[in-house]
C-alpha positions in Angstrom: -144.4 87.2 -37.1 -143.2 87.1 -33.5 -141.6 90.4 -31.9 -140.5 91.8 -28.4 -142.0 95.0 -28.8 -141.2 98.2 -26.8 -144.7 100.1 -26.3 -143.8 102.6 -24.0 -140.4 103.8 -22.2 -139.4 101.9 -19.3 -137.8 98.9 -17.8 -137.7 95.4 -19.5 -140.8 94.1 -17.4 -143.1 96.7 -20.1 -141.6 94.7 -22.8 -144.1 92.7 -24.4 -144.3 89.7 -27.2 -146.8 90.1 -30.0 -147.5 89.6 -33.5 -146.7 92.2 -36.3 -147.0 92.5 -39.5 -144.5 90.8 -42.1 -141.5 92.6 -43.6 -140.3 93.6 -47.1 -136.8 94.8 -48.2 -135.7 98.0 -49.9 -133.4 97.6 -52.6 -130.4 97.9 -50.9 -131.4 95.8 -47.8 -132.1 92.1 -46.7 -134.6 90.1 -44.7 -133.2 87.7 -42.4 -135.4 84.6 -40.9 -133.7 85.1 -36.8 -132.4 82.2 -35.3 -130.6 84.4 -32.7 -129.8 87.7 -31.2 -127.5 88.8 -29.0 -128.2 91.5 -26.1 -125.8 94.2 -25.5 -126.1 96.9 -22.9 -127.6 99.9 -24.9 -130.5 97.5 -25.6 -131.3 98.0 -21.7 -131.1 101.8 -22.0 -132.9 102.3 -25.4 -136.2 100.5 -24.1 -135.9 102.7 -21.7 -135.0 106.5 -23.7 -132.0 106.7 -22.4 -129.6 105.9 -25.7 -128.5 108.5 -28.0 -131.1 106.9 -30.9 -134.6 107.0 -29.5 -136.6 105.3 -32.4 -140.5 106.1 -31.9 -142.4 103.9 -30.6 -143.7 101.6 -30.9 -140.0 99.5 -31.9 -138.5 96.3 -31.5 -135.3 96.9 -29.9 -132.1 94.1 -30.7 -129.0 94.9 -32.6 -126.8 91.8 -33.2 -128.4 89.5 -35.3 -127.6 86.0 -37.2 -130.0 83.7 -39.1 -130.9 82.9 -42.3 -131.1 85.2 -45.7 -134.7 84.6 -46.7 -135.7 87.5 -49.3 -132.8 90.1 -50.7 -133.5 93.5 -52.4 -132.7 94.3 -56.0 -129.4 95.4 -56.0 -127.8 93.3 -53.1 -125.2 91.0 -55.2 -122.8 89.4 -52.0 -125.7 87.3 -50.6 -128.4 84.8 -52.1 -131.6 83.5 -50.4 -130.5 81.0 -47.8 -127.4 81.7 -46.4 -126.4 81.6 -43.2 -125.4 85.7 -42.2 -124.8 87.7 -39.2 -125.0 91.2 -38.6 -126.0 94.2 -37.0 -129.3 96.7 -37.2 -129.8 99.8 -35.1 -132.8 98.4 -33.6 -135.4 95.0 -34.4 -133.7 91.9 -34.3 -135.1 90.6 -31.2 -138.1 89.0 -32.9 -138.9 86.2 -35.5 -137.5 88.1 -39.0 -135.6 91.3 -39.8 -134.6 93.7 -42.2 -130.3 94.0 -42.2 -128.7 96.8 -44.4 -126.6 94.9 -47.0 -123.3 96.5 -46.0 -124.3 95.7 -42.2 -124.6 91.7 -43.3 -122.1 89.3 -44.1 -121.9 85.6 -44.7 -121.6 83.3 -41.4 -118.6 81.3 -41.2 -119.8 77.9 -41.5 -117.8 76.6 -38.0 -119.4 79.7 -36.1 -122.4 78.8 -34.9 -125.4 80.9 -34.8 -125.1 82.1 -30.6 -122.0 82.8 -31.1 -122.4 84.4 -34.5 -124.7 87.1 -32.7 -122.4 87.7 -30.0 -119.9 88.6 -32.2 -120.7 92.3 -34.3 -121.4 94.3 -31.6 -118.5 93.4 -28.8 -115.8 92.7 -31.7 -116.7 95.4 -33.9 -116.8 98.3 -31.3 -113.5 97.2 -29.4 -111.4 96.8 -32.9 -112.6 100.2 -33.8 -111.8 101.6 -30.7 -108.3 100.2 -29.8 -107.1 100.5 -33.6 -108.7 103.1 -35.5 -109.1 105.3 -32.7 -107.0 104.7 -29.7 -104.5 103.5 -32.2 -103.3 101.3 -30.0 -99.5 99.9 -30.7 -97.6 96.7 -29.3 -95.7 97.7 -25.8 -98.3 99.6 -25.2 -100.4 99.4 -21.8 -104.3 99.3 -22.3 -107.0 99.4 -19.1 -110.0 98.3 -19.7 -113.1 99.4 -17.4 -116.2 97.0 -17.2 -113.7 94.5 -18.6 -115.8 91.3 -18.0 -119.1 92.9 -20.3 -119.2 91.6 -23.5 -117.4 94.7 -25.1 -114.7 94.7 -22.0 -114.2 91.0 -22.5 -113.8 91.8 -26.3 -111.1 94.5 -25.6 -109.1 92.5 -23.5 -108.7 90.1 -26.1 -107.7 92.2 -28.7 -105.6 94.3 -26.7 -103.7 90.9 -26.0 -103.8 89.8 -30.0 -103.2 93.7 -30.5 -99.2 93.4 -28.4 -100.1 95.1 -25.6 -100.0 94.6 -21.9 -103.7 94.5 -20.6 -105.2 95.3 -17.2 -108.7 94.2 -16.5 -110.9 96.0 -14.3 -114.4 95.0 -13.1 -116.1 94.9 -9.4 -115.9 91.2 -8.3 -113.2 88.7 -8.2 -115.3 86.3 -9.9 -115.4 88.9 -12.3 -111.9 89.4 -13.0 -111.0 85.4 -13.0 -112.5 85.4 -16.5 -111.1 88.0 -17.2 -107.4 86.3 -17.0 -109.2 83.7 -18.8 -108.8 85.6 -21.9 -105.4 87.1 -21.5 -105.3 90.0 -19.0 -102.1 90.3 -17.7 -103.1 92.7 -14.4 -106.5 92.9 -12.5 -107.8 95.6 -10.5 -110.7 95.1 -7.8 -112.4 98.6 -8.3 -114.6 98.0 -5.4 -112.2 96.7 -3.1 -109.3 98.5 -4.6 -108.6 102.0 -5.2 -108.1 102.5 -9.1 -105.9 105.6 -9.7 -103.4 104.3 -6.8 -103.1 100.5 -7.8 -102.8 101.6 -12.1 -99.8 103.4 -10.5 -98.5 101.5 -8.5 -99.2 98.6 -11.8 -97.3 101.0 -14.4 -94.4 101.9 -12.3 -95.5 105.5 -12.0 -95.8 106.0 -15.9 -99.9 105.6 -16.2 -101.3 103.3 -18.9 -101.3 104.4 -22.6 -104.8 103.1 -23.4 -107.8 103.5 -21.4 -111.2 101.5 -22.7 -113.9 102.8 -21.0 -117.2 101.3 -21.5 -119.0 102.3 -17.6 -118.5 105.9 -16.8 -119.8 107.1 -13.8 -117.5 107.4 -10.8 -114.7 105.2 -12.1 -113.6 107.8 -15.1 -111.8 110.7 -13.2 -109.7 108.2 -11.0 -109.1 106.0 -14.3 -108.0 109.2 -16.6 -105.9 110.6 -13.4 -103.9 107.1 -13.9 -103.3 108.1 -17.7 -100.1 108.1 -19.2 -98.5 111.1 -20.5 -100.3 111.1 -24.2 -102.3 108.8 -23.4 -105.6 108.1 -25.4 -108.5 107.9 -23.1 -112.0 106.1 -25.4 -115.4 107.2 -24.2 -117.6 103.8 -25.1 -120.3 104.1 -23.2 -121.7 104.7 -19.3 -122.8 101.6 -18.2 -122.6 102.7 -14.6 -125.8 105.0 -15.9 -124.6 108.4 -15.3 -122.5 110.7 -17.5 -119.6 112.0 -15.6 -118.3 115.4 -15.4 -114.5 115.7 -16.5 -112.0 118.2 -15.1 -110.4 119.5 -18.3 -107.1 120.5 -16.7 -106.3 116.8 -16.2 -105.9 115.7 -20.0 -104.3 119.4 -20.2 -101.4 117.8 -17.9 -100.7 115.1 -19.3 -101.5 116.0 -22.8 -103.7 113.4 -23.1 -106.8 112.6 -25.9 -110.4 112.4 -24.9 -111.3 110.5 -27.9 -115.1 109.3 -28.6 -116.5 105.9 -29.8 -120.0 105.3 -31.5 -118.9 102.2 -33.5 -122.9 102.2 -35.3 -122.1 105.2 -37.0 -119.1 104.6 -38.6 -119.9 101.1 -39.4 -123.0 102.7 -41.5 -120.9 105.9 -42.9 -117.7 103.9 -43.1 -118.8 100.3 -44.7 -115.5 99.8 -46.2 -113.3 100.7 -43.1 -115.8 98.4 -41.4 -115.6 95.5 -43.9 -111.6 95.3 -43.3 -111.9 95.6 -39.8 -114.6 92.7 -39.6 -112.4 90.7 -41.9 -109.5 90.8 -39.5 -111.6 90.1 -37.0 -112.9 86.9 -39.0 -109.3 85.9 -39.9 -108.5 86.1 -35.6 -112.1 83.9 -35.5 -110.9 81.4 -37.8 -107.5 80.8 -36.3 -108.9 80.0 -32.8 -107.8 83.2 -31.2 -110.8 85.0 -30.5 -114.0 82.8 -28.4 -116.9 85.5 -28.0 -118.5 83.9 -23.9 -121.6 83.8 -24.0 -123.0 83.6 -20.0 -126.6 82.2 -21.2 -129.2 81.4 -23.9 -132.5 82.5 -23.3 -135.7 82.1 -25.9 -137.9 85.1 -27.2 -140.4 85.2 -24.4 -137.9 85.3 -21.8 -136.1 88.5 -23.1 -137.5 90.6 -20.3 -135.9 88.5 -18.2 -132.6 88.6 -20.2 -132.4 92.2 -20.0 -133.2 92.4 -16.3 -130.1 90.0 -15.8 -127.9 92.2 -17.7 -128.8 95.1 -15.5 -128.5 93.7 -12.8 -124.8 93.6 -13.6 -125.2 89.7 -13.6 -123.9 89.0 -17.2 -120.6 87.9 -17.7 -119.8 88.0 -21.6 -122.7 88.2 -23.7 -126.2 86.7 -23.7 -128.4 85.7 -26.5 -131.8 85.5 -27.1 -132.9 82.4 -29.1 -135.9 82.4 -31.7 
């Protein structure tokens, strides 16, 4: 079969598509025929070493998947050969087949189709987790959200909406921010026009925001957590911006505010069952109309490196997806 294969460390252009060998399931697992994958922005720091899981090389990097079930292992009992399934592997689904833990892979609701089906596990899942399990966010509440045009920003605006509570949006171009309101934020903040601690003031009345989503990192986390709300929750996702910032401790000491990480792949694997409910609410929103993953563009196996570079680039509005 087909794979995107990363040989070496390094930017998408070292990425290269080649034939491997075919795969076989443990018991507990199940090989899916890909029909797509979507790209989220750890995929552009793994290929490069720069994620928390480093798998050795060579790997084929990819984590949301959805396709068809082609071979099950003995003692998977929810699924049967040839259903329609999305889900979610640390690494390998950007290629032609792939092997899906069975807790990590559910049935695809027949109206989703399969783009958007493999935009969904990895924006949805992580937000939900976040803002509920552990931002607990509550209804009245105010939630910022950094980097809120990405696919896992996007996501978190939307379920901070469906979730009660008043969103503002922030991302770096106007353009940006317009799709943002799109999907319910009630504020927007400019952060490269706009100076971000001042204007969440100046947006809160003085109080600070309750929530703080935080998918980018870099420069914009000390002037986002000096805007915090006295017990505020502020949720580490990720550092999209590339570097890990320092934090003065004496800030959350002020306001006696929570620092609170969020590596969604871990407890989705040590947590399936608090992960099954979650993705069933999440389905439920899904089926009643009121969640619509974007997805900016469709690209085909061969033109992943490309896809990547995009995202990079800081291009990608929503989520892209890699056809097979």
């Amino acid at each position: 079969m087909k794979a995107i294969r990363c040989k070496k460390y390094g930017l998408p252009s070292s990425l290269v598509l080649e034939d491997i060998e075919n795969l076989k399931p443990g018991a507990k697992e199940v090989l899916v025929e890909v029909k797509a994958c979507g790209l989220n922005f750890p995929d552009t720091l793994i290929i490069q070493g720069l994620y928390q899981i480093k798998p050795e090389l060579p790997f084929t990097p990819g984590s949301d998947v959805a396709g068809i079930v082609k071979e099950i292992g003995t003692e998977v009992k929810h699924l049967n050969v040839g259903d329609a399934v999305f889900g979610f592997v640390a690494h390998g689904a950007l290629a032609e087949e792939v092997i899906v833990p069975s807790n990590a892979c559910f049935p695809k609701p027949p109206q989703m189709d399969f783009p958007i089906a493999a935009s969904f596990m990895m924006a949805y899942g992580t937000s939900f987790h976040a803002l509920k399990d552990r931002g607990h966010l509550a209804e009245g509440e105010t939630l910022l959200v950094l980097g809120a045009s990405g696919g896992v920003g996007l996501a978190a605006v939307e379920l901070g909406k469906l979730m009660g509570a008043k969103v503002i949006a922030a991302a770096s171009t106007d353009e940006k921010l317009a799709l943002c309101k799109e999907y319910g934020a009630d504020m927007v903040i400019n952060y490269s026009k706009q100076d971000l601690k001042a204007t969440i003031k100046e947006m809160t009345q003085g109080k600070g925001v309750d929530v703080i989503y935080d998918p980018v990192g870099g420069n914009y986390t000390e002037a986002a957590l000096r805007g915090i709300a006295r017990n505020g929750r502020y949720l580490v996702v990720g550092f999209a911006a590339g570097d890990i910032p320092k934090i003065p401790l004496n800030l959350p000491l002020l306001k006696e505010a929570s620092i609170v990480g969020v590596f969604w792949g871990a407890f989705a694997m040590k947590n399936s069952k608090a992960n099954m409910q979650n993705t069933m609410s999440l389905m439920q929103w899904y089926s009643k109309g009121k969640l619509k993953p974007h997805i900016h563009a469709i690209y085909n196996l061969k033109e992943t490196s490309a896809a990547l570079e995009e995202m990079m680039n800081r291009k990608v509005k929503g989520k892209l997806v890699v056809r097979t």
